[in-house]
C-alpha positions, 0 to 999 in steps of 0.5 A: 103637339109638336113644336117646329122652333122657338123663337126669344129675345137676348140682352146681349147677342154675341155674349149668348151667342158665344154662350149657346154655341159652347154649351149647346156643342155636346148636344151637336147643335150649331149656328146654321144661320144668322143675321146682324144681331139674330142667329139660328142654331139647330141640327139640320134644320132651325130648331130655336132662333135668338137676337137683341131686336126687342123686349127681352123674353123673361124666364124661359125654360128649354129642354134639350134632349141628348142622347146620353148621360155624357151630352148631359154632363159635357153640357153642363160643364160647358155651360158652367165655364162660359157663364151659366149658374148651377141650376142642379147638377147632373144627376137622376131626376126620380121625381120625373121618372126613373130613368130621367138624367138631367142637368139645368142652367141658368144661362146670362139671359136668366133662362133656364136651361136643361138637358134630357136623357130619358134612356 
């Protein structure tokens, strides 16, 4: 299965909009378009698009991939200074596989943020 972009809803755009740029920076993603209260980040095409236009979506869990063992500390770090909640630091996750190296958050939205290095 692949999945071409997600899509969720905030409580607060420009406070997760400020978040998702400074957490999601290591990784290379960035804005690359956005409306009034709506923002599309990715690499080179939309990979997940956010905004305060309705309900707030509840207990998301993403996972990012990187590329390294250092996009995954560099995110956690920035995601701790701009207002996330440990959710596990990094570190190697055995119950997944050997090589799985990971970080999560949790963003001010109440998601769960993780970052992925499978190498």
């Amino acid at each position: 299965m692949n999945i071409d972009h997600i899509g969720f809803n905030v409580s607060d755009f420009k406070k997760s909009r400020e978040f998702y740029i400074a957490a999601l920076a290591p990784l290379g993603l960035k804005i690359i378009g956005e409306g009034e209260n709506w923002a599309m980040m990715g690499t080179n095409k939309c990979d997940f698009v956010f905004g305060q236009e309705g309900e707030v979506t509840k207990g998301l869990h993403l996972a990012f991939v990187a590329a390294n063992h250092e996009q995954v500390d560099t995110f956690y770090e920035a995601a701790m200074k701009n207002g996330a909640q440990d959710n596990g630091a990094p570190g190697l996750c055995p119950e997944y596989s050997p090589t799985y190296y990971a970080a999560f958050v949790i963003d001010p939205n109440g998601h769960n943020l993780e970052v992925v290095c499978r190498g």
